[in-house]
N, CA, C and O atoms as CSV, one atom per row, in Angstrom:
chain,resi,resn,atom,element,x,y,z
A,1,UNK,N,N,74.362,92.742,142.570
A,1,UNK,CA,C,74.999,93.542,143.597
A,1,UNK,C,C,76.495,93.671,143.312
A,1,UNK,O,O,77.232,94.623,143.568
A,2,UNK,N,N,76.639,93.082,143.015
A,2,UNK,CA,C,78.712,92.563,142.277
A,2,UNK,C,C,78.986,93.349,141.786
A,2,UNK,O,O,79.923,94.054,142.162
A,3,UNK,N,N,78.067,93.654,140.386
A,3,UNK,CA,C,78.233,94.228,139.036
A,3,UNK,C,C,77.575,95.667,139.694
A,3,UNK,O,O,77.552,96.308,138.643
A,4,UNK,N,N,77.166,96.367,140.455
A,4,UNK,CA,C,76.910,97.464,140.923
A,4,UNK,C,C,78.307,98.041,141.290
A,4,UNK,O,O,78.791,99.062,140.800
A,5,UNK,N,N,78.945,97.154,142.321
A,5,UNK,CA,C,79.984,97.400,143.362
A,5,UNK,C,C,81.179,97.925,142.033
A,5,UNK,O,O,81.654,99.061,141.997
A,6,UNK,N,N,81.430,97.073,141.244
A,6,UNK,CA,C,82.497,97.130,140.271
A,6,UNK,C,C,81.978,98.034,139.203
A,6,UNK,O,O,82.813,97.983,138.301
A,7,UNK,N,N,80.891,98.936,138.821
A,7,UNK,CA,C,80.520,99.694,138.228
A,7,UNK,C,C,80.747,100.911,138.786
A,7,UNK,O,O,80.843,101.962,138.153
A,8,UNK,N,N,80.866,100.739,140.377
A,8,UNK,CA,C,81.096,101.992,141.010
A,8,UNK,C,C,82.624,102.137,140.886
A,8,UNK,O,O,83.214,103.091,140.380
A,9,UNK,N,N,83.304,100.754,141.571
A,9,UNK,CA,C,84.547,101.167,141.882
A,9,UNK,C,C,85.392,101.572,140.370
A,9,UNK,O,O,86.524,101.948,140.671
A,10,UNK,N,N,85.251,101.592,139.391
A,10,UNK,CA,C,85.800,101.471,138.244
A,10,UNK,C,C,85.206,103.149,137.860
A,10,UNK,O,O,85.875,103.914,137.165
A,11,UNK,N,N,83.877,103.518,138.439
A,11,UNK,CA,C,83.618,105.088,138.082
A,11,UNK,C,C,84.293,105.964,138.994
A,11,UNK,O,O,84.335,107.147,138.655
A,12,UNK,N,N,84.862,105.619,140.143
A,12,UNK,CA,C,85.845,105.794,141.260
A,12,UNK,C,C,87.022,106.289,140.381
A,12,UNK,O,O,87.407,107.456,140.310
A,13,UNK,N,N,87.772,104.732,139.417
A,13,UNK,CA,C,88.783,105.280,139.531
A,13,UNK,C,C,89.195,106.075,138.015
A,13,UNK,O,O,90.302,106.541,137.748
A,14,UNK,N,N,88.237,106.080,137.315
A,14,UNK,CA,C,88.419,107.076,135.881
A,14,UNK,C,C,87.685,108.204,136.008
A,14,UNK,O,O,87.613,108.923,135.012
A,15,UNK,N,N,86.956,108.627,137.287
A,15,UNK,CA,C,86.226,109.926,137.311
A,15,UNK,C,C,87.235,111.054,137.832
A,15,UNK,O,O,87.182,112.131,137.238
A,16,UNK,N,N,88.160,110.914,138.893
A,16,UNK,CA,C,89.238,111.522,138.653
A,16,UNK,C,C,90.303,112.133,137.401
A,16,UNK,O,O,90.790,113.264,137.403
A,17,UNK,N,N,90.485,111.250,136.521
A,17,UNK,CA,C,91.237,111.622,135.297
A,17,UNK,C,C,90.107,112.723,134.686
A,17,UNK,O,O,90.568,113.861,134.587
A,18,UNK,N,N,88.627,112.555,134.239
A,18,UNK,CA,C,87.963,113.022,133.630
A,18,UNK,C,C,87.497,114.566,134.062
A,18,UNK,O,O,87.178,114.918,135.197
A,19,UNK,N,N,87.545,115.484,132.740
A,19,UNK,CA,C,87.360,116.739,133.432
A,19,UNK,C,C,86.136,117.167,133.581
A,19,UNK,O,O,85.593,117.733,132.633
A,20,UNK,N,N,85.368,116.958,134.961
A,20,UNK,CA,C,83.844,117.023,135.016
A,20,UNK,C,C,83.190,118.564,135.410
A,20,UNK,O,O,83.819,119.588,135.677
A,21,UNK,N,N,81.562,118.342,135.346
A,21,UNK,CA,C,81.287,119.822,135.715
A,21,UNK,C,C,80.006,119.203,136.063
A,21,UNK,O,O,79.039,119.492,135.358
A,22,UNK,N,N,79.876,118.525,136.885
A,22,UNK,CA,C,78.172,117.930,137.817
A,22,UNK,C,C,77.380,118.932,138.526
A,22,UNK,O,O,77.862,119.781,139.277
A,23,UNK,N,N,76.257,118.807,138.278
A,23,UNK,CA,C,75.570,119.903,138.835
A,23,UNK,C,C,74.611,118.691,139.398
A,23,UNK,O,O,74.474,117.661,138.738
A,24,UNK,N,N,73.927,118.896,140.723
A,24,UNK,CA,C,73.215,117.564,141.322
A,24,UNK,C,C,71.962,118.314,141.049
A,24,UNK,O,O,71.849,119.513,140.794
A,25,UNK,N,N,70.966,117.331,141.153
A,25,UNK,CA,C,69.480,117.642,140.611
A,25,UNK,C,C,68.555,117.054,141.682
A,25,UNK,O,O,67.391,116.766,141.402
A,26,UNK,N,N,68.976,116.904,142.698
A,26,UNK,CA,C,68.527,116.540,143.522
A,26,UNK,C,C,67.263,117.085,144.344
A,26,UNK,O,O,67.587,118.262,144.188
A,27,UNK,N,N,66.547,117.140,144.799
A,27,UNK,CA,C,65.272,117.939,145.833
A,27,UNK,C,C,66.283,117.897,147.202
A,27,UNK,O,O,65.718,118.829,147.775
A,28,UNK,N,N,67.009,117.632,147.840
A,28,UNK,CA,C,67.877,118.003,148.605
A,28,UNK,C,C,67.779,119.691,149.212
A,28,UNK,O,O,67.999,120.539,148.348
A,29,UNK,N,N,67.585,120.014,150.093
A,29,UNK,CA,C,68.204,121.267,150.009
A,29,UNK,C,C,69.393,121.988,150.686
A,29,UNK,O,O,69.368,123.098,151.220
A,30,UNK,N,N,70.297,121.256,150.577
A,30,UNK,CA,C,71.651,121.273,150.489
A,30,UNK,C,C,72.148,120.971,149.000
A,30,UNK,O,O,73.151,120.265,148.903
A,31,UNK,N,N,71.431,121.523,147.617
A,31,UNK,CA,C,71.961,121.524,146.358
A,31,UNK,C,C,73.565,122.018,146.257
A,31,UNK,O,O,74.188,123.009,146.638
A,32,UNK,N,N,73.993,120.388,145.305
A,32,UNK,CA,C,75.483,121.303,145.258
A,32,UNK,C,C,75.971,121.708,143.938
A,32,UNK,O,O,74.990,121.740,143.195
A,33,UNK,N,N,77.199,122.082,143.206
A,33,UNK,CA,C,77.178,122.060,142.136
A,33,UNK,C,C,78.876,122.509,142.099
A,33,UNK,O,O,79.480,123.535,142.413
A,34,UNK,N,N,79.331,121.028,141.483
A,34,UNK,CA,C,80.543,121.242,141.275
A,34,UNK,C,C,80.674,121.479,140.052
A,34,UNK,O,O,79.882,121.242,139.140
A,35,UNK,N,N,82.184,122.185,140.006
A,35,UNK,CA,C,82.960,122.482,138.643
A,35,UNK,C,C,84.339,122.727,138.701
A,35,UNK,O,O,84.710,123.665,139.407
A,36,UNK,N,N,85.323,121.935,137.977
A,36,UNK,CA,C,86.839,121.941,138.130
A,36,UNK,C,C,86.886,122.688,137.160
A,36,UNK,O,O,86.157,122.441,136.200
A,37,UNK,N,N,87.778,123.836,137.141
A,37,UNK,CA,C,88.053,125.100,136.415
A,37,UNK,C,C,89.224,124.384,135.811
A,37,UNK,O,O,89.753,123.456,136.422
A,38,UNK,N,N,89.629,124.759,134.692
A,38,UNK,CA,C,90.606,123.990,133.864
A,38,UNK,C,C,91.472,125.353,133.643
A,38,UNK,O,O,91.028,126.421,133.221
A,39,UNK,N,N,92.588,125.112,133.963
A,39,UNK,CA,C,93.663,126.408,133.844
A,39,UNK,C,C,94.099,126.706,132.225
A,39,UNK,O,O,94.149,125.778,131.418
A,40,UNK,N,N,94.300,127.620,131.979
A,40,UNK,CA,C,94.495,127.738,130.337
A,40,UNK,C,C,95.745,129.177,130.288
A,40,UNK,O,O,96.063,130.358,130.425
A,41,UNK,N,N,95.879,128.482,130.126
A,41,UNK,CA,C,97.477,129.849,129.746
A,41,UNK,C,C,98.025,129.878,128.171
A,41,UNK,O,O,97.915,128.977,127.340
A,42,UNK,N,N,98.417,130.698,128.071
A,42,UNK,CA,C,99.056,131.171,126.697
A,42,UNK,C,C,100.661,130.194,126.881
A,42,UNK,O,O,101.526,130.375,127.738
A,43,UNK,N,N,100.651,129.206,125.816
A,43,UNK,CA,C,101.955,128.532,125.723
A,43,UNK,C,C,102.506,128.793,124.269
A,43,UNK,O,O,102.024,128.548,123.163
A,44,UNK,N,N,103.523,129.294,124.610
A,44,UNK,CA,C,104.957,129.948,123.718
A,44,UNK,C,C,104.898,128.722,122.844
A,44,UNK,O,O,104.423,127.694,123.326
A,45,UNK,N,N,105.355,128.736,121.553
A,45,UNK,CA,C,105.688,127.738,120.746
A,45,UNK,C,C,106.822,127.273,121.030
A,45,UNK,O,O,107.693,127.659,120.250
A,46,UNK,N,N,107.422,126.094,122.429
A,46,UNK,CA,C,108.225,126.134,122.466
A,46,UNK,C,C,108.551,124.944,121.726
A,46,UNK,O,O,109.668,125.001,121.213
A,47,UNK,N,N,107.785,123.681,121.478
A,47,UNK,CA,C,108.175,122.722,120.867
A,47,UNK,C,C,107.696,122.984,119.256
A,47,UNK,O,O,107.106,122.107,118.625
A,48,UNK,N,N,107.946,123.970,118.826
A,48,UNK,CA,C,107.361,124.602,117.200
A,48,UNK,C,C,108.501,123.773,116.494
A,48,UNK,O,O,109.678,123.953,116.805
A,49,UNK,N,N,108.063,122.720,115.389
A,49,UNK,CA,C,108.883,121.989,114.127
A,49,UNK,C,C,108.858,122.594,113.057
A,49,UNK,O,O,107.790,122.245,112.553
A,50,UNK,N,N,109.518,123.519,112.148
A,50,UNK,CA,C,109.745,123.852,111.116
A,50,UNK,C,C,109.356,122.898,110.084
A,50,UNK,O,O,109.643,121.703,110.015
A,51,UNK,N,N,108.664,123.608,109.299
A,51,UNK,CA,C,108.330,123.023,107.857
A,51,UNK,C,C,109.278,122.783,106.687
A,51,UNK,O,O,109.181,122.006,105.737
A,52,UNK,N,N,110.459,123.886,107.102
A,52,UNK,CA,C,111.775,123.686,106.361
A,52,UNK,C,C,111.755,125.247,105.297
A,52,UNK,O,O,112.513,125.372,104.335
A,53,UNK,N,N,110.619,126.446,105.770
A,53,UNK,CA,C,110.860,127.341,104.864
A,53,UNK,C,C,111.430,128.409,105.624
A,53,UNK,O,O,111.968,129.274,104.933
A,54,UNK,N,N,111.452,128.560,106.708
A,54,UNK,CA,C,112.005,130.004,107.573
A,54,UNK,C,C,111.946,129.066,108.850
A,54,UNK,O,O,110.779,128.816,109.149
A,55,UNK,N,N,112.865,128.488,109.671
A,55,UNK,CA,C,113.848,128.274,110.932
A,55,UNK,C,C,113.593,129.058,111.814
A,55,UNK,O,O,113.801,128.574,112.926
A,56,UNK,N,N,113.111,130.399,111.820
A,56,UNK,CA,C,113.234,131.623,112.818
A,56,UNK,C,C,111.699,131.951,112.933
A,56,UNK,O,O,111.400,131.887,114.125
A,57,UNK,N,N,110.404,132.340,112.010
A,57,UNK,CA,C,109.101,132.648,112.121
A,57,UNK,C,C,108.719,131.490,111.984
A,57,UNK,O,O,108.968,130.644,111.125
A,58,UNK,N,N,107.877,131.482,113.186
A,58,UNK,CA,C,106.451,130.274,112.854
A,58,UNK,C,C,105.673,130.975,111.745
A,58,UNK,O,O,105.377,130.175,110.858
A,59,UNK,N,N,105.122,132.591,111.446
A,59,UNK,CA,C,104.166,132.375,110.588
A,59,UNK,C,C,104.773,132.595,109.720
A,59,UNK,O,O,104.416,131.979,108.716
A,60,UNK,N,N,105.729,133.336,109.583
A,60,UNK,CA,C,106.530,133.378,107.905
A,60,UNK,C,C,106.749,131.990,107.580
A,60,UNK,O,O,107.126,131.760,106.431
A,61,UNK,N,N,106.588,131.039,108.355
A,61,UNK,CA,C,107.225,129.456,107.406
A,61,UNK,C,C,105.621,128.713,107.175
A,61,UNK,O,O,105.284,128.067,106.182
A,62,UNK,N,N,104.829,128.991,108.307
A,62,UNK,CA,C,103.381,128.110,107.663
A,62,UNK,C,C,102.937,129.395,106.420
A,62,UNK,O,O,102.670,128.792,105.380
A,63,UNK,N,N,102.799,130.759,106.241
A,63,UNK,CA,C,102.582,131.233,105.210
A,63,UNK,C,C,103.301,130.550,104.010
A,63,UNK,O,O,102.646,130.200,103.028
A,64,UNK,N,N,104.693,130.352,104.089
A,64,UNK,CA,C,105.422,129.891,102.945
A,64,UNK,C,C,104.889,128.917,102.367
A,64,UNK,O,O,104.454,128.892,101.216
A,65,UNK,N,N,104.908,127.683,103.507
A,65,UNK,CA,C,103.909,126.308,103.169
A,65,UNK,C,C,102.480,126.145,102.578
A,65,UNK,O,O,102.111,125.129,101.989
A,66,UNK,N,N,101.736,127.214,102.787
A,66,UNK,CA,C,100.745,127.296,102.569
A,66,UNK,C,C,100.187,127.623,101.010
A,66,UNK,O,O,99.367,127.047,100.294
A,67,UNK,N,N,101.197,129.071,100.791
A,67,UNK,CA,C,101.693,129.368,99.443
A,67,UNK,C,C,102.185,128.119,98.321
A,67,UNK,O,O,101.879,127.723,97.197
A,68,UNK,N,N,102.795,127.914,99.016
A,68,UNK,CA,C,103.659,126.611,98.011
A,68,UNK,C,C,102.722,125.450,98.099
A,68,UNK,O,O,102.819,124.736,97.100
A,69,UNK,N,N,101.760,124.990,99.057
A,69,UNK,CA,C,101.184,124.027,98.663
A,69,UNK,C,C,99.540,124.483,97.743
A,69,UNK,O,O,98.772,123.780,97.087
A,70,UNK,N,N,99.519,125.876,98.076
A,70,UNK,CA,C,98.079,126.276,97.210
A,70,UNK,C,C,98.440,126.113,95.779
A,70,UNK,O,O,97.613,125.737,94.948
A,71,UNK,N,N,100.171,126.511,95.372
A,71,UNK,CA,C,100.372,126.778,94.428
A,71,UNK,C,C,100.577,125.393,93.418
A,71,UNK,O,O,100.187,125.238,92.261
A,72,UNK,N,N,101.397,124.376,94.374
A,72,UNK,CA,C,101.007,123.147,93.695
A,72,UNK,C,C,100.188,122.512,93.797
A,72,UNK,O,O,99.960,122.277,92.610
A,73,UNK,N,N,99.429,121.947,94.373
A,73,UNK,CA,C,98.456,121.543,94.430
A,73,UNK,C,C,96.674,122.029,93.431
A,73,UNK,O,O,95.943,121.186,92.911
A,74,UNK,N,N,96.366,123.815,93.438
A,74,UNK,CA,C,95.510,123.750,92.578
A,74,UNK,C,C,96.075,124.016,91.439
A,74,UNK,O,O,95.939,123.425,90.368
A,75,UNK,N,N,96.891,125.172,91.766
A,75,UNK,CA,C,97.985,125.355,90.245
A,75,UNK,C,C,98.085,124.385,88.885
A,75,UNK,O,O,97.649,124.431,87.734
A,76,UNK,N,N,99.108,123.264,89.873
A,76,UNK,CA,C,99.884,122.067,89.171
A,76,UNK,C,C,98.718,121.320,88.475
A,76,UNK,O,O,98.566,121.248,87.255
A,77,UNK,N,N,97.681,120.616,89.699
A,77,UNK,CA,C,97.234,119.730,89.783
A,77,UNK,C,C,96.259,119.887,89.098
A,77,UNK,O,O,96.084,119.367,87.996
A,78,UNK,N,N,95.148,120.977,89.944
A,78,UNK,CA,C,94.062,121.078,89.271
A,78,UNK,C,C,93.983,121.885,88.067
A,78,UNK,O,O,93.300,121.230,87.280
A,79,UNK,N,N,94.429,123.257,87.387
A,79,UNK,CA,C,94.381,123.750,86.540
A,79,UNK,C,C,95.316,122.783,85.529
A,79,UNK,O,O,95.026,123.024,84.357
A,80,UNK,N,N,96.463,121.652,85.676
A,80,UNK,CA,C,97.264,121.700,85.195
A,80,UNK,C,C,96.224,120.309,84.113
A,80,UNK,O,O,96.046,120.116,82.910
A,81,UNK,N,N,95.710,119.533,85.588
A,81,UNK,CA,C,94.464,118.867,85.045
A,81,UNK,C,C,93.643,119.173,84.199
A,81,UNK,O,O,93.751,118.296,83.341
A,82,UNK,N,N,92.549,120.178,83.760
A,82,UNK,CA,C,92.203,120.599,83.583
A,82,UNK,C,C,92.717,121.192,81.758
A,82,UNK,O,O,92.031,121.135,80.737
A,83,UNK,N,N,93.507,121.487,81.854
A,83,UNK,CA,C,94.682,121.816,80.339
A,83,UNK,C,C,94.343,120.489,79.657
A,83,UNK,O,O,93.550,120.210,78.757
A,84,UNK,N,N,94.986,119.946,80.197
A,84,UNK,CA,C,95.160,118.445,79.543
A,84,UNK,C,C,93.824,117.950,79.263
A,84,UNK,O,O,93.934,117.203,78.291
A,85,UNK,N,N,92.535,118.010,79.672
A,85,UNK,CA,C,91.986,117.073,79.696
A,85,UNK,C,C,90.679,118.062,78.321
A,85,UNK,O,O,89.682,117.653,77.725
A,86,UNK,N,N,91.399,119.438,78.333
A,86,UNK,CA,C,90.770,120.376,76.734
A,86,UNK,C,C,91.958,120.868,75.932
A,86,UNK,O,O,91.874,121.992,75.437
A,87,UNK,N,N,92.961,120.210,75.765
A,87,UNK,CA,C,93.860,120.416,74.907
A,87,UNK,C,C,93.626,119.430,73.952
A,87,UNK,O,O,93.074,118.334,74.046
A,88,UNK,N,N,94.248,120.131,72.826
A,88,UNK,CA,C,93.891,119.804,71.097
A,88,UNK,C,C,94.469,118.410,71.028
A,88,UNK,O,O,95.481,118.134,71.672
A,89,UNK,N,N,93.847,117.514,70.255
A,89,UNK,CA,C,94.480,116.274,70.140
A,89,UNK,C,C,95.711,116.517,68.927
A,89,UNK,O,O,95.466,116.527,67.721
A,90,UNK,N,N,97.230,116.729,69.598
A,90,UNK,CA,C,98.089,116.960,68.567
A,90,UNK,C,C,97.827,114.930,67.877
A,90,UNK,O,O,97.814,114.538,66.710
A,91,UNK,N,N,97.728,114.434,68.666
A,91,UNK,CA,C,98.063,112.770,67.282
A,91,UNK,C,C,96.817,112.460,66.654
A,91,UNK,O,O,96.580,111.283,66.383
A,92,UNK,N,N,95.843,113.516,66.339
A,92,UNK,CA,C,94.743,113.193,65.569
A,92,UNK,C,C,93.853,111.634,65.733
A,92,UNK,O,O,93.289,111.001,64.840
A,93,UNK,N,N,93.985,111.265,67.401
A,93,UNK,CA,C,93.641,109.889,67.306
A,93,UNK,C,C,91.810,110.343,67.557
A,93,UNK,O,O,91.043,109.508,67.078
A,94,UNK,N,N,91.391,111.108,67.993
A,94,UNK,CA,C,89.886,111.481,67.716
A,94,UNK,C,C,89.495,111.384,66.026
A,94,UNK,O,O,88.597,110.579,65.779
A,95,UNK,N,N,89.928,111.930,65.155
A,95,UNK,CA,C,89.969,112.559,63.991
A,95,UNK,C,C,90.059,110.918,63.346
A,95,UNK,O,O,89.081,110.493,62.732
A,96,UNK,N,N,90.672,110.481,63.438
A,96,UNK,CA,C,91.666,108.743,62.790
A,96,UNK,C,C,89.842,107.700,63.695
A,96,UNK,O,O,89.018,106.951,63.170
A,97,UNK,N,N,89.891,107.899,64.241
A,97,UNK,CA,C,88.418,107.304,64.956
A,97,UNK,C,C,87.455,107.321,64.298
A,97,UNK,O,O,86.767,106.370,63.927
A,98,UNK,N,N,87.297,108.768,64.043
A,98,UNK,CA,C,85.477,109.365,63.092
A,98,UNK,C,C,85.807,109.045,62.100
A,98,UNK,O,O,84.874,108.609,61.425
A,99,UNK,N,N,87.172,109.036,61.409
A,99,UNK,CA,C,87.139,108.429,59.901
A,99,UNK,C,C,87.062,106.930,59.597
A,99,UNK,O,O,86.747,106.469,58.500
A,100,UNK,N,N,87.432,106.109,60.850
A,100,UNK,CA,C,87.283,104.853,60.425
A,100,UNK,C,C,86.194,104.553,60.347
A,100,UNK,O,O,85.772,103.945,59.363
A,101,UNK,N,N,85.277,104.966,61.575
A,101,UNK,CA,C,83.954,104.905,61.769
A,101,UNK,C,C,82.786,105.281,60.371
A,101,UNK,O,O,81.755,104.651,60.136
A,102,UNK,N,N,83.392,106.651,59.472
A,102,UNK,CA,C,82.704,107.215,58.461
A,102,UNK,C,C,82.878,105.859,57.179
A,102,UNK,O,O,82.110,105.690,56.232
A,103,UNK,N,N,83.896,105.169,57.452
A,103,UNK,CA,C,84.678,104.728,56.019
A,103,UNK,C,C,83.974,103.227,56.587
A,103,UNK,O,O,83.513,102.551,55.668
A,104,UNK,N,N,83.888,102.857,57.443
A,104,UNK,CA,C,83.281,101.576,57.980
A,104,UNK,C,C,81.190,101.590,57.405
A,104,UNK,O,O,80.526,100.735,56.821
A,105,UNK,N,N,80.810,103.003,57.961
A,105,UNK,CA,C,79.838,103.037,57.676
A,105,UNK,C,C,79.353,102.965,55.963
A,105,UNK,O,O,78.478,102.290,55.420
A,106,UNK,N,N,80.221,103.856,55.466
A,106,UNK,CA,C,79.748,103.758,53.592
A,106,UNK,C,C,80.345,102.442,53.044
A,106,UNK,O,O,80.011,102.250,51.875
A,107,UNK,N,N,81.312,101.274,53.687
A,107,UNK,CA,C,81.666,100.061,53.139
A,107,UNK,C,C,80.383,99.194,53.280
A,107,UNK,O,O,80.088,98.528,52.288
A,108,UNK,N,N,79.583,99.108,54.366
A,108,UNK,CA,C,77.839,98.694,54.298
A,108,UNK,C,C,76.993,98.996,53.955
A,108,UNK,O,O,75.995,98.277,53.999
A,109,UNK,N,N,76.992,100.342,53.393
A,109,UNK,CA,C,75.987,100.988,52.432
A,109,UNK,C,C,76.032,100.269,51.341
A,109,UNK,O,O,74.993,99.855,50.826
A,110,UNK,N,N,77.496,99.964,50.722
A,110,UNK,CA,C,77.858,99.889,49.598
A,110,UNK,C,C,77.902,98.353,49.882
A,110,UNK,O,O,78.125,97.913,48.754
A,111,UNK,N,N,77.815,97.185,50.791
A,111,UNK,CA,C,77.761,96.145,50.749
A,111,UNK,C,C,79.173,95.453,50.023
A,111,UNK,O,O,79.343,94.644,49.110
A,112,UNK,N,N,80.036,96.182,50.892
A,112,UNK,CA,C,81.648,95.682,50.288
A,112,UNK,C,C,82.429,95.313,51.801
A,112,UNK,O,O,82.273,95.828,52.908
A,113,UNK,N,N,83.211,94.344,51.405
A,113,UNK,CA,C,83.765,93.857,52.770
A,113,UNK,C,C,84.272,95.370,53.842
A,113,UNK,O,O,84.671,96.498,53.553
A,114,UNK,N,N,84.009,94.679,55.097
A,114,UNK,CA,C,84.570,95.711,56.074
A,114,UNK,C,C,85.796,96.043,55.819
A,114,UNK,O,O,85.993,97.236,55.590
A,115,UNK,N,N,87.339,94.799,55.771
A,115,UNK,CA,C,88.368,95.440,55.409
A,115,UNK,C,C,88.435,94.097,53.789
A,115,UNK,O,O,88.014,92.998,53.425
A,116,UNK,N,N,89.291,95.268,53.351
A,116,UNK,CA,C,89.879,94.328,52.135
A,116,UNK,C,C,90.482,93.734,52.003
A,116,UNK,O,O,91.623,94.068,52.323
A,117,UNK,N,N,90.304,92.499,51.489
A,117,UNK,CA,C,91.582,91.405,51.697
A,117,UNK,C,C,92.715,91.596,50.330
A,117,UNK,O,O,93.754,90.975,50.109
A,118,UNK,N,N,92.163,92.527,49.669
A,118,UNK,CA,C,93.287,92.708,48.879
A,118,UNK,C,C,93.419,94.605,48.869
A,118,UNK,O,O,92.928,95.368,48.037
A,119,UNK,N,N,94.010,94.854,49.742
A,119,UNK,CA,C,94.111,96.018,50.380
A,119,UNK,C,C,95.250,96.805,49.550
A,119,UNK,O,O,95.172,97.983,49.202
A,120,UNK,N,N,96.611,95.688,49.236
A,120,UNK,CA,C,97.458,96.315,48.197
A,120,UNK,C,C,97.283,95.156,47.223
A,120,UNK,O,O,96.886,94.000,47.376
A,121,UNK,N,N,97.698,95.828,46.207
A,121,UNK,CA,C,97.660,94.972,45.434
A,121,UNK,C,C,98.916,93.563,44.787
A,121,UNK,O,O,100.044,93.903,44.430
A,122,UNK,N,N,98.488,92.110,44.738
A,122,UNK,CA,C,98.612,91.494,45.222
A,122,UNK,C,C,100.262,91.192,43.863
A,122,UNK,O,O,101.104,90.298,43.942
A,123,UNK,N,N,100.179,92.139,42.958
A,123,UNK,CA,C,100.956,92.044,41.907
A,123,UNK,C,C,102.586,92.974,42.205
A,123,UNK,O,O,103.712,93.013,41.710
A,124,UNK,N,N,101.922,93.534,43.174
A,124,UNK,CA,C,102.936,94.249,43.673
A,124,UNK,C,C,103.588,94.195,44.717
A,124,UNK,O,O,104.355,95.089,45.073
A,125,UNK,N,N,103.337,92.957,45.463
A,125,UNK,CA,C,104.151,91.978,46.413
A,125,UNK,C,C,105.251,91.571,46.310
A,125,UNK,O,O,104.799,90.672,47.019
A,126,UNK,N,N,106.600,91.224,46.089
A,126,UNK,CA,C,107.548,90.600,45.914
A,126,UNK,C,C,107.995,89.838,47.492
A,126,UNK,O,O,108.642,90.231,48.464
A,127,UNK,N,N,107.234,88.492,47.127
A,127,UNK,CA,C,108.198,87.374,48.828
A,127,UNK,C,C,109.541,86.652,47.655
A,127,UNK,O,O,109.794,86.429,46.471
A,128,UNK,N,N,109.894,86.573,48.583
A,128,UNK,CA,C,111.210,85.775,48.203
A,128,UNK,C,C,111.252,84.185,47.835
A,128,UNK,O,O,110.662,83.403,48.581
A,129,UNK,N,N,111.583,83.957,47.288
A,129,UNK,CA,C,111.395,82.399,46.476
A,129,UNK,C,C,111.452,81.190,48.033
A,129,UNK,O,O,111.782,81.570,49.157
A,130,UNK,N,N,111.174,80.213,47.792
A,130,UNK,CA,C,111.378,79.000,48.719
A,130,UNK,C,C,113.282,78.429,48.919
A,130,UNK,O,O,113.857,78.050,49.939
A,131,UNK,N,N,113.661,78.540,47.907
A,131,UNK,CA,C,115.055,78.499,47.738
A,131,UNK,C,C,115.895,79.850,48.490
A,131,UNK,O,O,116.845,79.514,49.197
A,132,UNK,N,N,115.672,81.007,48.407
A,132,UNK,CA,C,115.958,82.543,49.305
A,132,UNK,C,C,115.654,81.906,50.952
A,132,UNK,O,O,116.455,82.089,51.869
A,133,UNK,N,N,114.470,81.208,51.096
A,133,UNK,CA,C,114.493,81.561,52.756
A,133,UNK,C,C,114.922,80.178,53.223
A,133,UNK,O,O,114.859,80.150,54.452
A,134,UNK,N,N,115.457,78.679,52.563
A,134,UNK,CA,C,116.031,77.747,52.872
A,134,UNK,C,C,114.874,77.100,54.125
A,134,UNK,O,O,113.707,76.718,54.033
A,135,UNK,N,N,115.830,77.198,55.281
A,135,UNK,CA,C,115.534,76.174,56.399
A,135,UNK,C,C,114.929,77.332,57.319
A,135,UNK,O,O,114.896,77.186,58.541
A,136,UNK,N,N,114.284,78.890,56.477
A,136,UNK,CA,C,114.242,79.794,57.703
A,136,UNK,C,C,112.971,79.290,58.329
A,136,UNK,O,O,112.313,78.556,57.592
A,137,UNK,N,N,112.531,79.499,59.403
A,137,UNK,CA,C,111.104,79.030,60.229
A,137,UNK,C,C,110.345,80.465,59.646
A,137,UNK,O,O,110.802,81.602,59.765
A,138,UNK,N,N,109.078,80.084,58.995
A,138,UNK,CA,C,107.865,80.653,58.764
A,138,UNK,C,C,106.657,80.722,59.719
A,138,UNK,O,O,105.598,80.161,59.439
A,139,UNK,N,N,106.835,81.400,60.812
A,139,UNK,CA,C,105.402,81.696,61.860
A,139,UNK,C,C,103.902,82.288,61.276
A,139,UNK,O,O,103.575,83.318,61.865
A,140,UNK,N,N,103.344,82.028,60.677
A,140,UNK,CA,C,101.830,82.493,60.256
A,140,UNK,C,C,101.003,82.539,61.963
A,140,UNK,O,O,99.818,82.856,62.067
């Protein structure tokens, strides 16, 4: 009975704020049928914030905005995306890939090391004597 009372009084006091339109369904025949008409008027842009392209037209400045963001946005973004992602590999790092890959594959055909440990040749090295680098620290 509590929880009735406080279910009502609480639909009491937010059914006012709410904009209703009850129609009763009652067998009554005194049927009623309310409806609060909601007033609607044409309001002037008086609190209108500029986008920062025209100060004076609302639509000359959202056209502007609109323009300028179609234009960066698919322009920039997406076509600009798009370039990049079928443009020519100027550093040949595709090209430098398939050849290592080609030159990796015929070194196992041929049953020769993957890389060579004598890659230059070892006569044509010049290190500097033990006496040349003294007390220098050697990191391997």
């Amino acid at each position: 009975m509590a929880g009735l009372i406080l279910q009502r009084s609480l639909f009491r006091k937010i059914l006012p704020t709410i904009n209703r339109r009850l129609v009763s369904t009652s067998k009554k025949t005194n049927e009623t049928a309310v409806a609060d008409a909601v007033k609607t008027e044409k309001v002037e842009h008086k609190n209108w914030v500029s986008y920062g392209f025209d100060a004076k037209g609302k639509e000359s400045d959202r056209t502007a905005m609109h323009s300028i963001m179609f234009a960066s946005v698919t322009l920039c973004l997406v076509c600009g995306g798009y370039f990049m992602m079928y443009a020519p590999d100027y550093n040949l790092k595709d090209w430098s890939q398939r050849e290592a890959f080609l030159e990796l594959r015929r070194r196992e055909k041929m049953g020769l090391p993957l890389v060579d440990p004598n890659l230059i040749d070892p006569a044509k090295i010049q290190l500097p004597s033990d006496e040349e680098l003294g007390d220098t620290e050697i990191i391997i």
